[in-house]
C-alpha positions as CSV (number, residue, x, y, z in Angstrom):
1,X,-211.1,-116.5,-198.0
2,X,-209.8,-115.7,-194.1
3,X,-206.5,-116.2,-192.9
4,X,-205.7,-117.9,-189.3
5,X,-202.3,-116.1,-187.9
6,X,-200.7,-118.4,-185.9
7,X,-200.8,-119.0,-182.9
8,X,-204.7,-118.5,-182.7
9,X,-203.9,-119.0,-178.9
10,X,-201.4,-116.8,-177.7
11,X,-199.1,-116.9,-174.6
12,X,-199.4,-120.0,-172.7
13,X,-202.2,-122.5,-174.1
14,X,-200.8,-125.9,-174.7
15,X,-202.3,-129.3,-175.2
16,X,-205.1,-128.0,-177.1
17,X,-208.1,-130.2,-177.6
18,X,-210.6,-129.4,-180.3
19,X,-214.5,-129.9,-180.8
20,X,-217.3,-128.8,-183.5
21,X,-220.8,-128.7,-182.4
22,X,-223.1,-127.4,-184.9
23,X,-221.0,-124.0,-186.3
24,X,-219.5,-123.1,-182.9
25,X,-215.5,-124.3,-182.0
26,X,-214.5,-124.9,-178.7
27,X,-210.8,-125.7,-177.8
28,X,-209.6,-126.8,-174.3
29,X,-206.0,-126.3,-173.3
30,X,-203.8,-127.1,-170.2
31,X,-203.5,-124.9,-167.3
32,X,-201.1,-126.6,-165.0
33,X,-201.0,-125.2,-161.1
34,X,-202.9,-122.0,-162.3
35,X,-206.4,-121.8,-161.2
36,X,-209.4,-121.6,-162.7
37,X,-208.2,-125.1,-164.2
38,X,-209.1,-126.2,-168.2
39,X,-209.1,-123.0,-170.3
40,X,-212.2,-123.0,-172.5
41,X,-211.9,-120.4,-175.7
42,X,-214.9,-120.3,-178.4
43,X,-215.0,-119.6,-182.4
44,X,-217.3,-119.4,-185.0
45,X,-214.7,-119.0,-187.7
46,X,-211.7,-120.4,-186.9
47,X,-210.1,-117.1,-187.2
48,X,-211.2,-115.2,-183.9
49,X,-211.1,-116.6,-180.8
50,X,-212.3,-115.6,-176.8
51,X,-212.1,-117.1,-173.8
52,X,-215.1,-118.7,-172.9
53,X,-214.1,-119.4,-169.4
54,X,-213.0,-122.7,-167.5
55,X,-214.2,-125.6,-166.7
56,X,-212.6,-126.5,-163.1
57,X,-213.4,-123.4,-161.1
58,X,-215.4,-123.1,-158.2
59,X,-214.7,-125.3,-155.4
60,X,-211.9,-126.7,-157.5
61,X,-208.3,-126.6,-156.0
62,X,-205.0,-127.9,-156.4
63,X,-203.4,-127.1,-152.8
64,X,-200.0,-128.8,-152.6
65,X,-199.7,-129.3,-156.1
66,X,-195.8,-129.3,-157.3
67,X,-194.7,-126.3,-160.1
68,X,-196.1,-127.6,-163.3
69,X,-197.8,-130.7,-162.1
70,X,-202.1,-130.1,-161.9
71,X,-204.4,-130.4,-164.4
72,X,-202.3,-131.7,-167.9
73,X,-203.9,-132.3,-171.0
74,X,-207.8,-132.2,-171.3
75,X,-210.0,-133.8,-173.4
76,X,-213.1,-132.2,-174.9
77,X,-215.6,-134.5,-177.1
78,X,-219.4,-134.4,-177.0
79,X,-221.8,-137.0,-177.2
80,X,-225.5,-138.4,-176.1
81,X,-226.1,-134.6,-175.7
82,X,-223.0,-133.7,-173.1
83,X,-219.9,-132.2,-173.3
84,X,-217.2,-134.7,-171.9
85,X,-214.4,-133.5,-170.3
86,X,-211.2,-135.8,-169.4
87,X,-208.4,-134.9,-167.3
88,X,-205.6,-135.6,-165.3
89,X,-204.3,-134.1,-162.1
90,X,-200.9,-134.6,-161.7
91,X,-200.5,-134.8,-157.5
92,X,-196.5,-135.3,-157.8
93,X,-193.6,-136.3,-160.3
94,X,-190.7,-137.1,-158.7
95,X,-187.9,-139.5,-160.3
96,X,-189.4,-142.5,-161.6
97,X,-192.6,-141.7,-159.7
98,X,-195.6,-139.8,-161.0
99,X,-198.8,-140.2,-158.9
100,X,-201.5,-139.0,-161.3
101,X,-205.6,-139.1,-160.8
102,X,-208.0,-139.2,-164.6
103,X,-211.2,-137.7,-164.0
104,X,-214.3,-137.2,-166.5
105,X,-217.0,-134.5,-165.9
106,X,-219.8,-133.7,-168.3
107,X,-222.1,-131.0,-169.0
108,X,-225.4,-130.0,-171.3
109,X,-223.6,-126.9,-172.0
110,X,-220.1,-125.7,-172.6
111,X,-220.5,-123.2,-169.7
112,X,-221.4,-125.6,-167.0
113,X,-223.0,-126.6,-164.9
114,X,-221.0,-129.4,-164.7
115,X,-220.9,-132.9,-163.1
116,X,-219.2,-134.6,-160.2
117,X,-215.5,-135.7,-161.3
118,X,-215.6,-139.7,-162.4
119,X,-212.5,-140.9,-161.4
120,X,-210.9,-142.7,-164.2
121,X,-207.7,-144.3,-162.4
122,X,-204.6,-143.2,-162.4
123,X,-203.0,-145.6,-164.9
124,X,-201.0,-142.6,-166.7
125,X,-201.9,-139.4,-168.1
126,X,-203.2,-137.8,-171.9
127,X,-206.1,-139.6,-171.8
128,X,-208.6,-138.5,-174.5
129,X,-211.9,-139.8,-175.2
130,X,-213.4,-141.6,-178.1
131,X,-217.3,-142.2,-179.2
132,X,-217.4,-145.2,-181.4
133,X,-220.1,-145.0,-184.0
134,X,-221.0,-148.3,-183.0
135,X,-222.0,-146.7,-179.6
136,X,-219.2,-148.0,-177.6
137,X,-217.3,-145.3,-175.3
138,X,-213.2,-145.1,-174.8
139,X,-210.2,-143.6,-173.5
140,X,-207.0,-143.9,-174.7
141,X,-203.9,-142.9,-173.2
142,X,-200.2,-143.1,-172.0
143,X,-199.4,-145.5,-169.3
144,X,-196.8,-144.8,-166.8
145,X,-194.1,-147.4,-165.9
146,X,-192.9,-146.5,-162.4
147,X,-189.6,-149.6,-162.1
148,X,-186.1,-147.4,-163.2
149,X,-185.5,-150.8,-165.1
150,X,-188.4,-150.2,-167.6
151,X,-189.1,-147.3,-169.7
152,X,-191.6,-145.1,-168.0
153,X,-194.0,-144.4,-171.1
154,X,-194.8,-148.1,-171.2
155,X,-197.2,-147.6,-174.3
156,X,-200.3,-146.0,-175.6
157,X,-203.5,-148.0,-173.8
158,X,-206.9,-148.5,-174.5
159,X,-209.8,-148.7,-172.2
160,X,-213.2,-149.2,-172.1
161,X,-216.0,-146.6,-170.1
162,X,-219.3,-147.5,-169.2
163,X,-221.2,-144.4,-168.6
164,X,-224.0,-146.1,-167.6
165,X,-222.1,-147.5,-164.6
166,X,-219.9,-144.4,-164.7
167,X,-216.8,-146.2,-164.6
168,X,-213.7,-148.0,-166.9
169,X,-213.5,-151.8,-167.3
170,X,-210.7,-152.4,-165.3
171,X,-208.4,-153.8,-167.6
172,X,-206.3,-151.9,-170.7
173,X,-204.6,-152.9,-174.1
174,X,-202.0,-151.8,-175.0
175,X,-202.3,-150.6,-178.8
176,X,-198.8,-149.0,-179.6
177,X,-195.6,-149.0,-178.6
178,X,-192.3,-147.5,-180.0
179,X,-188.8,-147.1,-178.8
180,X,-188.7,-143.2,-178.7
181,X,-191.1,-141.7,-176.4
182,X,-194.9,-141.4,-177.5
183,X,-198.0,-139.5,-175.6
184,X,-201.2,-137.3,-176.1
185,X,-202.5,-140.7,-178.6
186,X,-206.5,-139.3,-180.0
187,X,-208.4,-142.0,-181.7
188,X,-211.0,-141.2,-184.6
189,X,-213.2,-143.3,-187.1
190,X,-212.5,-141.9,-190.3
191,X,-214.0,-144.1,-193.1
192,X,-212.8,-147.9,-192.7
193,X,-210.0,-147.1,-190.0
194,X,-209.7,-146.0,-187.2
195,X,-206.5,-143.3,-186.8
196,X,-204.0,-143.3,-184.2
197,X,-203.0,-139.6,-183.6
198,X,-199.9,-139.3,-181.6
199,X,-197.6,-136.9,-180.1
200,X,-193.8,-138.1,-180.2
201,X,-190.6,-136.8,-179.1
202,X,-191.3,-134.8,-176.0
203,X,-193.0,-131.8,-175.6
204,X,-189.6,-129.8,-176.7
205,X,-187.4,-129.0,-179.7
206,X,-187.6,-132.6,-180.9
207,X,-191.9,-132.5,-180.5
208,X,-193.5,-134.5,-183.6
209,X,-196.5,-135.7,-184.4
210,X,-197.1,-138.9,-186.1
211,X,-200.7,-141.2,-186.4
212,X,-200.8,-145.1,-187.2
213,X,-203.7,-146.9,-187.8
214,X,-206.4,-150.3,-188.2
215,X,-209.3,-151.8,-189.2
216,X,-210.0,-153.0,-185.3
217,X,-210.1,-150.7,-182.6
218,X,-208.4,-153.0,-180.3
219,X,-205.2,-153.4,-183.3
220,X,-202.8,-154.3,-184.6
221,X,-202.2,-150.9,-185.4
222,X,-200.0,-150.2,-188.9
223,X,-197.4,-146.6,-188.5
224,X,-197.1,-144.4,-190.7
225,X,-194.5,-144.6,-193.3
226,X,-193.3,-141.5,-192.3
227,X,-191.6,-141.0,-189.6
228,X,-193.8,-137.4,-188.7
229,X,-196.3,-135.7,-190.1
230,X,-195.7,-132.0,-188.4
231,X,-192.8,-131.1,-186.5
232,X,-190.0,-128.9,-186.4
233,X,-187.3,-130.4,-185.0
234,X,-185.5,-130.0,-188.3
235,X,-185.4,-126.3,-189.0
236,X,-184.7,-124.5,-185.7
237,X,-185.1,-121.2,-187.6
238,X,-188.5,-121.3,-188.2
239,X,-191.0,-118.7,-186.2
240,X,-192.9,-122.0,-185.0
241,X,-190.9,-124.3,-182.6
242,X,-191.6,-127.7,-180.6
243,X,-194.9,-128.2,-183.2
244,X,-196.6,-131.4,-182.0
245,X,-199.7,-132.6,-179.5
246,X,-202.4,-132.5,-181.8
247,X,-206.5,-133.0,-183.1
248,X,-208.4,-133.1,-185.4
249,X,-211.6,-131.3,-185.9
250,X,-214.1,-131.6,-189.5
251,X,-215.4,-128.4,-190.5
252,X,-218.4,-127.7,-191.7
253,X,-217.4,-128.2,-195.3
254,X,-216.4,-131.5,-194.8
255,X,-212.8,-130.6,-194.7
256,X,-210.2,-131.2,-191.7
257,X,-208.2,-128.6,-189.2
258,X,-205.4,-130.1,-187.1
259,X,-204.9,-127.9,-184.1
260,X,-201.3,-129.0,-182.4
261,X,-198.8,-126.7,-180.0
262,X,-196.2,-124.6,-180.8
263,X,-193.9,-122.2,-179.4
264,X,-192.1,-118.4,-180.8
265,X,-188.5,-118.9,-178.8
266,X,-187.0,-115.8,-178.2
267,X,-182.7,-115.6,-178.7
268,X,-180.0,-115.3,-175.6
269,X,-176.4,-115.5,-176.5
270,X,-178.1,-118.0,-179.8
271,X,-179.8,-119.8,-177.4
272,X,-183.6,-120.8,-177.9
273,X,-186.0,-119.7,-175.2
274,X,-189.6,-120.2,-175.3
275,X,-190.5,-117.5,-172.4
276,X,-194.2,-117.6,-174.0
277,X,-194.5,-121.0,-173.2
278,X,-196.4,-122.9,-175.8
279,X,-199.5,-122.0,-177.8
280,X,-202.1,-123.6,-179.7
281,X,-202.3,-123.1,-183.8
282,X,-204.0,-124.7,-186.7
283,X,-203.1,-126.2,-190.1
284,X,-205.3,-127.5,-192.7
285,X,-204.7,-130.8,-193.6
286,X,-205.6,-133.7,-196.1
287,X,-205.8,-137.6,-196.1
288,X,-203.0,-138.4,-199.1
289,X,-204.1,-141.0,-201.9
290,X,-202.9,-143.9,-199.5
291,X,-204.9,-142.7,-196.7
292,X,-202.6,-141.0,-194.3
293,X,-202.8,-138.0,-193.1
294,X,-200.7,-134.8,-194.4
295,X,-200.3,-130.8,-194.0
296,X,-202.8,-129.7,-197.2
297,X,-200.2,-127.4,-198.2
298,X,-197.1,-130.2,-198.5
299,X,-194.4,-131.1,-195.8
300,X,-194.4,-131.2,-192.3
301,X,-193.7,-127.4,-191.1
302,X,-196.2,-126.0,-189.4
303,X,-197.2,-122.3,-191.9
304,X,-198.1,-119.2,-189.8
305,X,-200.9,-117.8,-191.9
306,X,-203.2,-120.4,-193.0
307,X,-205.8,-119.8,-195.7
308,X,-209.6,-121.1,-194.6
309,X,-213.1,-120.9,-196.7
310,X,-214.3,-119.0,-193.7
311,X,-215.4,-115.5,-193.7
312,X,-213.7,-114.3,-190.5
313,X,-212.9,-111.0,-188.5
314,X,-209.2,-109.9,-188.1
315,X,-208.0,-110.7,-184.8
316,X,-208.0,-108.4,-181.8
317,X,-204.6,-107.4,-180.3
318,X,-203.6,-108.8,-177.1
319,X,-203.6,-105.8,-174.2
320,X,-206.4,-104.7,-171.8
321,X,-206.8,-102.3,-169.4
322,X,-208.1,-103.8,-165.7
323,X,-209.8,-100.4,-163.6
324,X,-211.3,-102.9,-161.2
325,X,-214.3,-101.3,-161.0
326,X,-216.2,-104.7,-161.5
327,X,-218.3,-107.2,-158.4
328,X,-215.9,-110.0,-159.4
329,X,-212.3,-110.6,-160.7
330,X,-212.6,-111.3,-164.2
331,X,-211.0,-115.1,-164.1
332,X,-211.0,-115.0,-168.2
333,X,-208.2,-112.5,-167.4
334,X,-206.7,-113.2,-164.4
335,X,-205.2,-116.3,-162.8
336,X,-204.2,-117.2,-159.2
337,X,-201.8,-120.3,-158.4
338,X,-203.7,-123.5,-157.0
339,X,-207.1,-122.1,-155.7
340,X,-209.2,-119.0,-156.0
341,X,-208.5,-116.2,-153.2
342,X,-210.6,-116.0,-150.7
343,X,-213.1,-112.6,-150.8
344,X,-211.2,-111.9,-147.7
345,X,-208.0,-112.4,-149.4
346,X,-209.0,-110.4,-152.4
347,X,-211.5,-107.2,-152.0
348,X,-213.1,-105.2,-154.6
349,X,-215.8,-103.6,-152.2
350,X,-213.8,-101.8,-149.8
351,X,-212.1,-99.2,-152.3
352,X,-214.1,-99.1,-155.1
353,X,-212.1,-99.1,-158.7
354,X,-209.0,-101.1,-156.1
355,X,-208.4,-104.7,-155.7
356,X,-207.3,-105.1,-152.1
357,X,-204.6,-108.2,-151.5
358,X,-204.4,-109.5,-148.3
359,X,-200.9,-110.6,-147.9
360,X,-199.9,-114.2,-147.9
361,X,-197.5,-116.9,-147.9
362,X,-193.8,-115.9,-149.6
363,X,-193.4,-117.1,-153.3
364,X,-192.1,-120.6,-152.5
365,X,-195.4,-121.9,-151.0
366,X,-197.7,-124.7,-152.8
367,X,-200.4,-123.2,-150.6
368,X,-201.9,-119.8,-150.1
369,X,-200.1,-117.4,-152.5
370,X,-201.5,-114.1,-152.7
371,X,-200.7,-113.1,-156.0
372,X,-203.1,-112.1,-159.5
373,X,-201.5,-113.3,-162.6
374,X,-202.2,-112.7,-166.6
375,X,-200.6,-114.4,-169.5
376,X,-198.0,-112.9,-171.4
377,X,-198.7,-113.3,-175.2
378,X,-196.3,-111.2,-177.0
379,X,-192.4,-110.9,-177.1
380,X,-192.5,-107.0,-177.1
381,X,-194.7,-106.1,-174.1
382,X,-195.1,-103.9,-171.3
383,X,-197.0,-104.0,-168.1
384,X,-198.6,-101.1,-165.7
385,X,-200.1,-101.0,-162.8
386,X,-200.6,-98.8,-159.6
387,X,-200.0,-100.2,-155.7
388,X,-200.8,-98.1,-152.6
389,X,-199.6,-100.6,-150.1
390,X,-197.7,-98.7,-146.6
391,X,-194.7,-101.8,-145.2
392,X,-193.7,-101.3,-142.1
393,X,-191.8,-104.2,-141.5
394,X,-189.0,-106.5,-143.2
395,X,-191.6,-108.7,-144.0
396,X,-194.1,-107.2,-145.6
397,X,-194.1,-106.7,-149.4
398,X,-195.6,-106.1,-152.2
399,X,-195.3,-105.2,-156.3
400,X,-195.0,-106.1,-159.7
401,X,-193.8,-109.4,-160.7
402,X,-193.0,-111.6,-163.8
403,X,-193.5,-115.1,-162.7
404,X,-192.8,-118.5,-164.0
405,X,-193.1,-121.1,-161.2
406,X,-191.8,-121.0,-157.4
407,X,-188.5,-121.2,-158.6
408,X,-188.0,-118.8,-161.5
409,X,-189.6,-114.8,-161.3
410,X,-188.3,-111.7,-161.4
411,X,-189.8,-109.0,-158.4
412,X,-190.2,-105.4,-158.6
413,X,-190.9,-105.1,-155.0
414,X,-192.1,-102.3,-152.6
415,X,-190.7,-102.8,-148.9
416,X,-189.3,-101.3,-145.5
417,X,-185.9,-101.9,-144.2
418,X,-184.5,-100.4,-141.4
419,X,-181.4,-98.8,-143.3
420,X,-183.2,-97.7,-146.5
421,X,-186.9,-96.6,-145.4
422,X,-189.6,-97.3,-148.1
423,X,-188.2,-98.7,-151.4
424,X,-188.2,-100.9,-154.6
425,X,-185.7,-103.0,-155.7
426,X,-185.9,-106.0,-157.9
427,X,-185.6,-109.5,-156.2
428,X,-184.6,-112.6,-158.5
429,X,-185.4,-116.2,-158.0
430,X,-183.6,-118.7,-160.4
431,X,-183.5,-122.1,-159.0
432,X,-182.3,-122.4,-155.4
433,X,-180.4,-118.4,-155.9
434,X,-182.1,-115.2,-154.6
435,X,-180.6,-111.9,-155.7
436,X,-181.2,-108.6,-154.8
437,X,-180.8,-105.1,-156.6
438,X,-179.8,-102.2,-154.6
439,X,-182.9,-99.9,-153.2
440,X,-184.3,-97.1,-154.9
441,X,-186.0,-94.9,-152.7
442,X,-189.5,-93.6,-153.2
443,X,-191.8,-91.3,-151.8
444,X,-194.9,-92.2,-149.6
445,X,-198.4,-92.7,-151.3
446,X,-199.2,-95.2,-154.4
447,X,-196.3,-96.5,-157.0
448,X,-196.7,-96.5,-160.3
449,X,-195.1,-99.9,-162.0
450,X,-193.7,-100.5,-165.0
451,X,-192.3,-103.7,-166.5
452,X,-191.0,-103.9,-170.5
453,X,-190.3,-107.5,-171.8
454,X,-188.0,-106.6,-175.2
455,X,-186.9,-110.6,-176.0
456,X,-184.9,-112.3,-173.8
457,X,-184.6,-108.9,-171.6
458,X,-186.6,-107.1,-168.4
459,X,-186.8,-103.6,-167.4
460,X,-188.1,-102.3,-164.7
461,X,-189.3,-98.4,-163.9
462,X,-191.2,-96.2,-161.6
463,X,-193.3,-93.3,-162.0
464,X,-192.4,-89.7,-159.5
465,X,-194.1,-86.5,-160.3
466,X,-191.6,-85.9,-162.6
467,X,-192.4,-88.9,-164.9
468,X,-191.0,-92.2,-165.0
469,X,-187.6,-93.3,-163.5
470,X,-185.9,-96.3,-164.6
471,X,-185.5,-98.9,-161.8
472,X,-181.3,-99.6,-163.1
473,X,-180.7,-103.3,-164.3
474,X,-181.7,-105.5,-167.5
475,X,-183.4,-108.5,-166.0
476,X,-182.8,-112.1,-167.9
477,X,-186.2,-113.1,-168.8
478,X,-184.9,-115.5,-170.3
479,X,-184.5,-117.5,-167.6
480,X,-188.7,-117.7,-167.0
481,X,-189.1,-120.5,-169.5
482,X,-189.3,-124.4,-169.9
483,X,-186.0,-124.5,-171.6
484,X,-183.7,-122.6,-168.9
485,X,-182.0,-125.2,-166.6
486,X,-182.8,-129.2,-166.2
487,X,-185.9,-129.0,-164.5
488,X,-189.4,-130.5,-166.3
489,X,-191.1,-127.1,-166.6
490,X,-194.4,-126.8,-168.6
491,X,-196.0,-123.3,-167.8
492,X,-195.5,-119.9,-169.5
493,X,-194.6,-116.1,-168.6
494,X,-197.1,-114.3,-166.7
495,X,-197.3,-110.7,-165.2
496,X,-198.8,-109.6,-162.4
497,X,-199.1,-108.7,-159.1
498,X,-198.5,-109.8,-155.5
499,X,-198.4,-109.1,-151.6
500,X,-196.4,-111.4,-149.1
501,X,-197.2,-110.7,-145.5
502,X,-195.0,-113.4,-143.7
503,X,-196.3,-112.5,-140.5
504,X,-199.7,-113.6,-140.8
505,X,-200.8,-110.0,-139.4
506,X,-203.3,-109.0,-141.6
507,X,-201.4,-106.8,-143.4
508,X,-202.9,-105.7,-147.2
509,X,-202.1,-104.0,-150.6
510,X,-204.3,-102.3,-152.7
511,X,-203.8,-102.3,-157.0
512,X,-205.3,-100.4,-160.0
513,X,-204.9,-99.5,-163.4
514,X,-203.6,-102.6,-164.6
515,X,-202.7,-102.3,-168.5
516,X,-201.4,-105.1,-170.5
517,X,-199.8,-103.7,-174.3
518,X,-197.5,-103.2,-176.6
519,X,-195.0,-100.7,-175.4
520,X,-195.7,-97.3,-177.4
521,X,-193.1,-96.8,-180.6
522,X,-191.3,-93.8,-178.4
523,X,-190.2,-95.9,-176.3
């Protein structure tokens, strides 16, 4: 026997979508703004997983794009001898209005090439494929209700695709409907039925999911008894919150995994915040005498450690160490907001083992960002990384940041003032407030950066010939999550590194020795 730890995904990876194709496992999960777009990770046990790489890379870009709108919810499935691929862009949500774009792109392999988007309409969002034994190919998903007068998840819809004709009949069913809100449906042929999986609730504390099903694809479609079949929105204690979005996947065996989100909050003042974001995980589950599906081990909590057939490997622990000494920036690793940087905008020729950042737009832009970004995948973690970068003026900067979206991230930042000379102090952005720390003085040549996530709290530090100095304040990272403030925020925590040159002058940063870990038990 192998055990899966939960989350098999950690750090941000929600909306996972699940696929077997002979003994290899390949999940898909959201990536929002961040670019390279549809994260693509790989198993052959079920236990250990890697990043594959993405599907929506080059010459994909999401310029413009509001804070956690993009690409939402993809949908992996294979068929005729292609990996299918279904996703939405999400181009703006404001109010009642949500102007979305459903695109399919398929593929011989799981690393690409692959095709020219199909545009699918823009009917609503979630929408997942389904291959009908009977030959027949469908989507399913939610459709959006823009009138204030009307609720604005209008029901769960089914259409028809004709990939001959590469394109959607035109016209949709709806198949469910419920008074609380329902998304993220997956259809599957299991036996006689076909099964309704759906997420319910919200993707927050009240998350659920549920499944209904019939004898017809087109309905009438019978609920569950129950009113959920995972979800935590009962016991706010347990290690594994908002539990819900899910799919199914057979294994070899025969048997059935149900991969679904989750999130590890951290406490502030007995608050719940889920500064990871949320992350994928897996359960096994069962079909119950009468046919609906269950959790194999009883209930509807989601378990941490899971016990699978499968011989597997323990998994690696999260860290790396980035020397930059590579042709290309590794995108498995890093991310950049919206669209890749340019080669002029991000240099690893001109100083070998450096990455040299030309500066860009400030951190409120939906547009040319200059900034390198890794997920953060553990409560307890520290970040390190060197920058040789020489401001001159007001408005050039540069350093290590923890970064949510335009409106939430905490800046250790190196700058010039007229008063103070060369310096770091730590900027804040939390909604429409920017605060400053007072300046700490450094000495010319490269800064060592340190950042130490412990919970809900930030530290900064810098590193003299002496050693390292603390940079004074505790930092709320609590505030870089979904659940701080009454914004719809959908992202995750991420470290990394930036340079603003608000001039437009050409003016650059160079960074190395990134290290991602666990802080050292000294500390």
């Amino acid at each position: 026997m192998a055990t899966i730890t939960n989350p098999i995904l950690r750090g941000f990876n929600p909306d996972p979508s699940i696929l077997r194709v002979g003994d290899d496992y390949f999940i898909a999960t959201s990536t929002f703004e961040f670019h390279p777009a549809v994260r693509i990770h790989h198993s052959t046990d079920l236990v250990e997983w890697t990043v594959r790489g993405h599907a929506l890379d080059e010459g994909f870009e999401l310029l413009g794009i509001p804070d956690s709108g993009g690409v939402w919810a993809p949908s992996l499935t294979h068929a005729e001898g292609l990996f299918w691929l279904a996703y939405s862009v999400v181009r703006s949500m404001d109010g009642d209005d949500k102007d979305i774009d459903n695109y399919l792109v398929t593929s011989p392999s799981i690393d690409g090439p692959w095709s020219e988007p199909v545009h699918l309409g823009s009917r609503g969002f979630d929408f997942s494929f389904f291959h009908d034994p009977d030959g027949t190919h469908w989507i399913v998903g939610v459709q959006w209700d823009q009138r204030p007068e009307h609720p604005s998840f209008s029901g769960l819809v089914l259409e028809q695709y004709h990939p001959d004709e590469k394109r959607t009949s035109g016209t949709a069913t709806v198949i469910h409907q419920e008074q609380t809100l329902v998304e993220g449906p997956n259809l599957y042929r299991i036996g006689d039925w076909y099964h309704l999986l759906i997420a319910a609730g919200g993707t927050g504390w009240n998350h659920a999911i549920t499944s209904a099903r019939s004898r017809h694809i087109g309905g009438p479609y019978e609920r569950d008894p129950r009113p959920f079949m995972l979800t935590s929105r009962d016991a706010p204690g347990l290690p594994l919150q908002k539990a819900g979005h899910g799919e199914l996947v057979q294994r070899t065996d025969g048997e059935w995994m149900l991969v679904h989100l989750a999130s590890r909050p951290t406490l502030h003042l007995g608050e719940r915040y889920s500064t990871l974001g949320r992350e994928t995980c897996l359960q096994r589950v069962v079909f119950d005498d009468d046919g609906w599906l269950r959790l194999a081990d009883g209930g509807h909590h989601a378990a941490v450690h899971v016990e699978v057939p499968d011989e597997g490997q323990i998994p690696v622990a999260s860290g790396f160490a980035e020397r930059f000494d590579g042709p290309t920036l590794d995108s498995r690793r890093w991310s950049t907001l919206r669209a890749p940087l340019a080669t002029a905008s991000a240099d690893l020729a001109s100083r070998p083992g450096w990455l040299r950042l030309r500066g860009g737009h400030s951190p409120a832009s939906v547009f040319e960002q200059s900034m390198i970004l890794t997920r953060v995948e553990e409560h307890r973690t520290r970040f390190e990384v060197t920058i040789d970068a020489d401001p001159t003026t007001t408005r050039e900067l540069a350093g290590l940041i923890a970064w949510y979206d335009r409106q939430g991230w905490i800046w250790l930042q190196l700058g010039w003032d007229e008063e103070h000379g060369r310096h770091v102090r730590v900027v804040r952005r939390d909604g429409a407030t920017t605060q400053r720390s007072a300046p700490v003085a450094v000495a010319d040549g490269p800064v060592r950066m340190r950042a130490d996530l412990d919970g809900p709290d930030l530290r900064f530090a810098v590193a003299d010939d002496a050693g390292w100095v603390a940079v004074p304040g505790v930092h709320p990272a609590w505030t870089l999550s979904d659940d701080h403030g009454d914004r719809l925020r959908f992202t995750g925590l991420f470290f990394g590194v930036r340079a603003d040159d608000l001039d437009g002058r050409g003016w650059q940063a160079d960074l190395t020795d990134a290290i991602l870990g666990a802080p050292s038990r000294e500390d």
